[in-house]
N, C-alpha and C positions, 0 to 999 in steps of 0.2 A: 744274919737272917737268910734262910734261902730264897732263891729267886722264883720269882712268879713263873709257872710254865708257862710255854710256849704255844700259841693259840698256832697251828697250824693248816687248820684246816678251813676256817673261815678264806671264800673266793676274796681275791683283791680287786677285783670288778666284776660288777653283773653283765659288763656288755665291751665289746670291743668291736673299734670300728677302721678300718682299712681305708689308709688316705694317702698321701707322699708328702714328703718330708720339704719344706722351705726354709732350711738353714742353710744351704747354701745352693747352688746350681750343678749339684749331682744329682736330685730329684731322685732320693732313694725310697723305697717301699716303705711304710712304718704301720705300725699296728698300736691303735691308743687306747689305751683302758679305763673305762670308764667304769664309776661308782658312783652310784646316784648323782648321776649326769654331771658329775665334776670330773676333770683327768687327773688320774693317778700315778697314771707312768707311760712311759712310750719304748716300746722296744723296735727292731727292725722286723720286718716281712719275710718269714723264710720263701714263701711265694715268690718275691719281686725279682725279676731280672736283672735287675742291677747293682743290687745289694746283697741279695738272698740271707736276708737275714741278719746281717752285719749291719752297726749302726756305730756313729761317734758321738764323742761329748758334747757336741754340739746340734746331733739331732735327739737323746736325750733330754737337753735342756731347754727345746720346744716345748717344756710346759711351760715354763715364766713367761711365755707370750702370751700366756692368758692370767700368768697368776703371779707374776713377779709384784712385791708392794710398791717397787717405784716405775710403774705402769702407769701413764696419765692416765683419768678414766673423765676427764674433761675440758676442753681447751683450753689454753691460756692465753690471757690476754698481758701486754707489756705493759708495768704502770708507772716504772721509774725511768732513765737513762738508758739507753742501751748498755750492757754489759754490766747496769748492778744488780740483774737478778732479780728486781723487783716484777713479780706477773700476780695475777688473779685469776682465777676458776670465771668461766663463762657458761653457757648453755649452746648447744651447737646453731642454733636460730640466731642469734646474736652473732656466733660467729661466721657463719655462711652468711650474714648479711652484710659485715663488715668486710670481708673478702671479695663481695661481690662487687661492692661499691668502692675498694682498691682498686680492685682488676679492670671494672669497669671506667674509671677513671683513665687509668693505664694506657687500654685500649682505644679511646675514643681522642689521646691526645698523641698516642706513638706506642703500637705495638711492641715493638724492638725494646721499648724502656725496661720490658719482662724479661729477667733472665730466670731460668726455670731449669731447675736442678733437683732429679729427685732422687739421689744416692741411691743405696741397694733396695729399688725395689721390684726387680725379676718381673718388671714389664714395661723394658722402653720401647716396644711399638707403639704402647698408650702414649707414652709419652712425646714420642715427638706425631702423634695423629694430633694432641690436643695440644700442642703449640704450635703446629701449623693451621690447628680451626680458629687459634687464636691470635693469630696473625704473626708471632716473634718470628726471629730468626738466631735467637740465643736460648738453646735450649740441647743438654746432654744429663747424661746417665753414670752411674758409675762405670761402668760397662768398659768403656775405651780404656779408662784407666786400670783395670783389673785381668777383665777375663777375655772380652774381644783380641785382642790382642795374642793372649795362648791360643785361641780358636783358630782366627788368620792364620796362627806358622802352622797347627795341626793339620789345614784344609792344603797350604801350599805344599808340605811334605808326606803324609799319608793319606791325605783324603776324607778326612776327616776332624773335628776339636777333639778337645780330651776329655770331653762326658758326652753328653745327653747323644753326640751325634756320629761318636768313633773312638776305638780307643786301637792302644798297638795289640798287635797277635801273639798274647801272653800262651798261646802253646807250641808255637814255634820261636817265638823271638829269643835269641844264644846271646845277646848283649844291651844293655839299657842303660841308656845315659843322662840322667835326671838334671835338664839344669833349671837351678835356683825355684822347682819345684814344693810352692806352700801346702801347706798342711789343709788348707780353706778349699780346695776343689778336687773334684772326683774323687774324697777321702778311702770312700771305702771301694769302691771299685780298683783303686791302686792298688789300695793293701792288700786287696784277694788275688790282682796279679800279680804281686809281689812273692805274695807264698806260692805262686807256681814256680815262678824263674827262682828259688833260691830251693824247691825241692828236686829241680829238674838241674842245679847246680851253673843255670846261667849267670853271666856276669853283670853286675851293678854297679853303675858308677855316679856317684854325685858329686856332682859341682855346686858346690854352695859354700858363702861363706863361713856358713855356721851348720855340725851336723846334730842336727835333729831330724825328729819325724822319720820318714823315708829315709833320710842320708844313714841313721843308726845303723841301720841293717845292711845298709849297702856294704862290698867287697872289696871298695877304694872308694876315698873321700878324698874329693880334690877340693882344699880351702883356698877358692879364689877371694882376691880381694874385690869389695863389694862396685859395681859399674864399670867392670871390663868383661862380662861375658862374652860380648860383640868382638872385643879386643881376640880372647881368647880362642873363638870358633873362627874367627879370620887366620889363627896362626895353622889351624888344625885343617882349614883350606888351603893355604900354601903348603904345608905338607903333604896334602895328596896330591894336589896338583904336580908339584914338585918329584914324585915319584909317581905322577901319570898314573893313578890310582884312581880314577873319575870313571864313571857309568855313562860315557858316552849314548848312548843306544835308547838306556831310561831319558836324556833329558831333549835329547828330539824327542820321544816319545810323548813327553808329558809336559815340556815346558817350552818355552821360546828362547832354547839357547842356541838356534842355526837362525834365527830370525835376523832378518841386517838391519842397523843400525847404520843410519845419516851421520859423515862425519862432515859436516862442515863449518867451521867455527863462523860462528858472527850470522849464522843462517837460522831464520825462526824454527826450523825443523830439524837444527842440528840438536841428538841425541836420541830422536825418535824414532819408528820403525820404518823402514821405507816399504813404501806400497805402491799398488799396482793399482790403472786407473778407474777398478773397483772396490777400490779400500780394499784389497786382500796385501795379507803381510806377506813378505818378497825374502829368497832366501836362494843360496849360490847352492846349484846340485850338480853333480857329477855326471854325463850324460855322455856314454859311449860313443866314440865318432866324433860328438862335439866340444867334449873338454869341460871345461864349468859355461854353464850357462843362468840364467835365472829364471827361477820357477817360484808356485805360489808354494810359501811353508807349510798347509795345510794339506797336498798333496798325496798322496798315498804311494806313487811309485817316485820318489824322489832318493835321489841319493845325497840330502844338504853336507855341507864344509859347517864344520862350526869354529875353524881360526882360517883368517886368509883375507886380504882386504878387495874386492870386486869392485867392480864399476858400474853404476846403474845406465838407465836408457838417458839419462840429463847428463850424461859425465860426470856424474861427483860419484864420491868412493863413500864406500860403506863396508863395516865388520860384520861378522856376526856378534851379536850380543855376548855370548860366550867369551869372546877375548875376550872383550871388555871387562868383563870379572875377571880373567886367569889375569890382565895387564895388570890390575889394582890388585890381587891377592898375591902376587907373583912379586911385588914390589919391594925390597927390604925392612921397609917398615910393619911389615908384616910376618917377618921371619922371626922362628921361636926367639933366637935373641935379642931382637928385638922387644917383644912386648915379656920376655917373664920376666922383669922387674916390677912392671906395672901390674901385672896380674900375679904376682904374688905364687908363679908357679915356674918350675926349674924347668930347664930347658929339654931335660933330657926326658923328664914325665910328658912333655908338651909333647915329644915324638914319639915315645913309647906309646900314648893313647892316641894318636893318630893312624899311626900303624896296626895298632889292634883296629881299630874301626874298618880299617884297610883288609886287615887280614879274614876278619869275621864277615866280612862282606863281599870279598872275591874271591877268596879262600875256601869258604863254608858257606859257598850261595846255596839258598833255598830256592826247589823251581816246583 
């Protein structure tokens, strides 16, 4: 039998409405199409700045949040044992009232008794605003466990996390180093600077232990084994250190690595920063005529020491913070031989990508 044509020209929505995406915390542009007020389909925003137009399976599948069939569409209540499963269909009056009279309970015998966990739902300033209205002090987010955490090392090293609020400089950047980078954040934004650095023939490298996603494409795959990344980027710090490969200059600049550090064992302040009797942090500078002296760290004409042990105005000595890291990375348990057994990566890859990072970075500086 032949087949029925092909109806091509009837619209697939009478109306489309411009919103952002909540499938994960890239907060991309989407465009939803609507058909006598049901969604039909979702595509990405060529508009949006952050997507332009590009969308993944997962902002796609933002229709089953409203139409998936195993959708509660109203509360449940427990009616067996915990863990057999057994619940019943309620009305939400019933249920705000029973909640109220938990909580309420809860609250008037021991706050704290609340432990308050609301998984991914991309707004724990509600959340810990309304556990501190409600007096706990157990109360988190998925948040620590997932993406705060990438945000932190973003903000500590370029200044930014890796979506909504900085990403790297996909048209300068000559090398990129993915580690154990999931498919669940800044999806699409990656992948559009991913197809610059691989048409501008920059270098990709992932570390992961498994290559998917992002790792496919990349130009080396480095399959570390899984909970030594720490391990691994400590080796690749003894490496440069090791060949005096370090940006001096940036990390007075930007961090506290000429700041001195209290060495005095058995002392409540030993490992702290030693300061001056305005809480300003204290740091050994170079001073013509006078030799090392000490001055405040945040100084503007200073010339700080970032290795060298000084002596404050109480007589006890202090480092700068700087050793301190070169002492513990500088250490043999830290050397490539050392850890590629454990990280599952040979020794000789361990300094070849050390050295490129080296080489691409004092080598091929960008000014």
């Amino acid at each position: 039998m032949p087949h029925a044509a092909l109806d091509l020209n009837t619209p697939t929505a009478d109306e489309v409405k411009t919103t952002t995406c909540y499938m994960c915390a890239c907060r991309c542009g989407i465009r939803v199409h609507l058909k006598d007020g049901r969604v039909r389909y979702i595509d990405g925003n060529p508009k949006h700045p952050v997507n332009r137009g590009v969308i993944c399976a997962k902002g796609s599948a933002g229709i089953k949040q409203h139409y998936s069939p195993a959708r509660l569409s109203k509360p449940l209540l427990r009616t067996g044992e915990r863990g057999a499963g057994e619940f019943r269909e309620i009305e939400w009056d019933e249920a705000l009232a029973l909640a109220a009279q938990w909580l309420g309970d809860i609250r008037r015998r021991n706050p704290d008794e609340l432990a308050f966990f609301t998984g991914r739902d991309q707004s724990q300033a509600l959340t810990a605003w309304w556990a501190q209205q409600f007096g706990t002090i157990n109360y988190a987010a998925h948040g620590g466990f997932c993406s705060v955490n990438m945000a932190a090392a973003g903000m500590y090293t370029f200044g930014g996390s890796f979506w909504e609020f900085g990403e790297p400089d996909w048209e300068l950047t000559k090398y990129l180093m993915l580690w154990g980078v999931a498919e669940d954040h800044d999806s699409n934004p990656i992948k559009l600077g991913l197809g610059k650095l691989k048409a501008r023939g920059a270098k990709i490298v992932a570390i992961n232990p498994v290559r998917t996603g992002y790792g496919a494409i990349a130009d080396e795959w480095v399959p570390i084994n899984p909970g030594s990344d720490g391990l691994l980027a400590g080796a690749f710090i003894h490496e440069l250190l090791r060949s005096d490969r370090i940006d001096l200059d940036y990390l007075v600049r930007y961090t506290n690595a000429h700041h001195l550090v209290i060495r005095d064992a058995g002392a409540a302040d030993d490992g702290l920063i030693a300061r001056d009797a305005e809480g300003h942090a204290l740091c050994a500078s170079r001073v013509e005529g006078e030799g090392i002296v000490l001055a405040r760290a945040n100084a503007i004409d200073i010339s700080p020491l970032v290795v060298g042990e000084c002596t404050l105005a109480d007589g006890r000595k202090a480092v700068p913070s700087f050793q301190l890291l070169a002492e513990r990375f500088l250490a043999d348990e830290y050397a490539p031989e050392s850890v590629s057994a454990r990280c599952g990566v040979d020794v000789a890859t361990i300094r070849r990508l050390a050295r490129e990072l080296a080489e691409t970075a004092f080598d091929q500086a960008i000014s």
